[in-house]
C-alpha positions in Angstrom: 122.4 93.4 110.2 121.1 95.8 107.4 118.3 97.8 109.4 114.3 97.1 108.6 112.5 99.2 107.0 109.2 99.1 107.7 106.8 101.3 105.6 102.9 102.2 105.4 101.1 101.0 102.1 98.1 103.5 101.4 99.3 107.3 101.3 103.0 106.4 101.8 103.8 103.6 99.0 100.5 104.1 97.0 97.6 106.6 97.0 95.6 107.1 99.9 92.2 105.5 98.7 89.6 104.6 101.6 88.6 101.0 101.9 90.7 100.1 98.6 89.7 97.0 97.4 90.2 97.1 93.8 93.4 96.3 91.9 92.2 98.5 89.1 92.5 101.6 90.9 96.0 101.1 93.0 98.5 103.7 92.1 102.0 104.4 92.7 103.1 107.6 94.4 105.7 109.6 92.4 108.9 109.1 93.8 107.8 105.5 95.2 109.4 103.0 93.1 112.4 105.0 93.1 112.5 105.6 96.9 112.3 101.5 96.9 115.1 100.6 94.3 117.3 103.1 96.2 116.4 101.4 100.1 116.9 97.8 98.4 120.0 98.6 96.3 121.7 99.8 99.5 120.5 96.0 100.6 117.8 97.5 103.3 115.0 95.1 104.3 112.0 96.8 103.0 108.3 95.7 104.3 105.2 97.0 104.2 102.8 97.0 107.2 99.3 97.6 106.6 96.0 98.4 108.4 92.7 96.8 106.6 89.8 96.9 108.6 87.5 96.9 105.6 88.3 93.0 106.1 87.1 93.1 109.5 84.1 95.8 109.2 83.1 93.0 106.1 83.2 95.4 103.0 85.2 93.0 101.4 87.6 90.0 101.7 91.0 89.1 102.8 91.2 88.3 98.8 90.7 91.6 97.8 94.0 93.0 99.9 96.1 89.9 98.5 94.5 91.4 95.1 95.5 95.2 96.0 98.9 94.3 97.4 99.9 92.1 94.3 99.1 95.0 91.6 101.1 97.5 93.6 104.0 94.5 93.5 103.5 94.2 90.1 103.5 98.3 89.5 106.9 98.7 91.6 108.3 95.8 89.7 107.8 97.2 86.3 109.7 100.3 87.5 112.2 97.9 88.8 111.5 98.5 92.4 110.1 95.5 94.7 109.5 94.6 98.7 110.9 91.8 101.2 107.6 91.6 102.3 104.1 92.9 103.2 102.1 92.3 106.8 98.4 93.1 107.3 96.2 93.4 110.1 93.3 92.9 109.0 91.1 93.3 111.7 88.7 97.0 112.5 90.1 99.1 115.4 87.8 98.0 118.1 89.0 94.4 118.1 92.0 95.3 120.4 94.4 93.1 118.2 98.3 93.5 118.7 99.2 93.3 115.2 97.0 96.1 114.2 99.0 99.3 114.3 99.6 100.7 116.6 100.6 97.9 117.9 103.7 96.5 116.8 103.2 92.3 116.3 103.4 93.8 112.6 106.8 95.2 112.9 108.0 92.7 115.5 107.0 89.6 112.6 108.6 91.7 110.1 111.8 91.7 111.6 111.9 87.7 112.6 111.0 86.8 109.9 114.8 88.0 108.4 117.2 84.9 109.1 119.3 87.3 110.8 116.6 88.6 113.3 118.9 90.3 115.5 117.9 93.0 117.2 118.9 96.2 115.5 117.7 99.6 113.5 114.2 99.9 112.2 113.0 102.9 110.7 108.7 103.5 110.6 107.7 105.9 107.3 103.8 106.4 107.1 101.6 109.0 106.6 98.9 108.6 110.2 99.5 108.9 113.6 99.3 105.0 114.3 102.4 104.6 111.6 104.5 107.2 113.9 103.4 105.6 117.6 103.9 102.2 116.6 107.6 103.2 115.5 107.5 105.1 119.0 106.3 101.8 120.9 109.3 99.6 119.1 111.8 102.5 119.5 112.2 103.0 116.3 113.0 106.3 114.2 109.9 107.7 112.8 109.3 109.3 109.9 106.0 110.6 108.6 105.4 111.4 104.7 103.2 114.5 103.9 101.7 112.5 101.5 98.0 110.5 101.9 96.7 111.7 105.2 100.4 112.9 106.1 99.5 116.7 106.4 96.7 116.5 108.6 98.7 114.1 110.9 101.8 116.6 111.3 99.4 119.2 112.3 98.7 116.7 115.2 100.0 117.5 118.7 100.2 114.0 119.8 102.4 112.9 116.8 106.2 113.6 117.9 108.2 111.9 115.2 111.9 111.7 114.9 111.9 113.8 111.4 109.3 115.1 108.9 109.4 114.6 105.3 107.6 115.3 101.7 107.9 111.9 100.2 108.9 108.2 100.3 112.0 109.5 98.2 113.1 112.1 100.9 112.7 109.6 103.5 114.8 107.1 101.7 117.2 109.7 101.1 116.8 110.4 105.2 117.6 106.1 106.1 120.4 106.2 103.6 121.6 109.1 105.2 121.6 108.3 108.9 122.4 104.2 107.8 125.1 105.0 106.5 127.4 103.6 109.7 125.0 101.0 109.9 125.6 99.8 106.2 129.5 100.1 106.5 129.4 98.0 109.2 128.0 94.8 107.2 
């Protein structure tokens, strides 16, 4: 089974932009949409797993993430890139949810969802702590981007993470890397 890769939206896939809610203002990373086609060409399952508690908090609707998440679908398609699928939690931290992260029901769905749901590798790139102790909850290796909110969270003490990287591109680079068995086994 071709591992999951399971990847932060804001500050990993797209810039980091508080309570984004408008499609207009959703842009690509450099190295994003490249990082992407590589992961799917190697025929990785690529998600996205997203906090919105903007949703929750009520500064806008469930509508305006669908809104958000289709314009950065339609940017990574124009560069040829795309994703097997995106999970939100939409809910603000205090609600004690399991899907938010860092809780895993995000990752968990995103890897049943696959007809072969199997248990197997998974691979967590995001730029907070919650991205890299979620991947630690579900076992996962962890990789946090220095990108978005990325520096200030390898400067945290409580995040230990698996390995540390600049961009989405150097992590792909990373998965293809240590995959490689896991891809020759298909």
């Amino acid at each position: 089974m071709p591992p999951l890769i399971a990847l932060d939206r804001d500050g990993t896939v797209i810039e980091e932009m508080p309570y984004l809610s408008d499609p207009a203002r959703v842009r690509l990373l450099p190295n994003s949409a490249a990082a992407l086609r590589a992961l799917r060409e190697a025929g990785l399952d690529v998600a996205v797993l997203t906090n919105q508690s903007g949703v929750g908090r009520g500064f806008f609707g469930i509508d305006a993430v669908s809104a958000v998440n289709e314009r950065m679908q339609a940017l990574l398609a124009a560069e040829g890139a795309a994703l097997d699928g995106i999970f939100v939690c939409p809910h603000p931290p205090q609600a004690g949810c399991a899907c938010r992260k860092p809780g895993t029901l995000m990752l968990d769905l995103a890897a049943a969802r696959r007809p072969d749901a199997a248990p197997g590798p998974r691979f967590v790139v995001g730029d907070k702590p919650t991205d890299i102790e979620m991947g630690r909850r579900a076992g996962a290796t962890t990789i946090p981007v220095r990108t978005g909110w990325g520096r200030h969270a390898e400067a945290d003490p409580s995040v230990d993470p698996d390995y540390i990287v600049d961009d989405l591109l150097e992590a792909a680079r990373l998965i293809l890397d240590i995959a490689g068995g896991a891809l020759d086994a298909r």
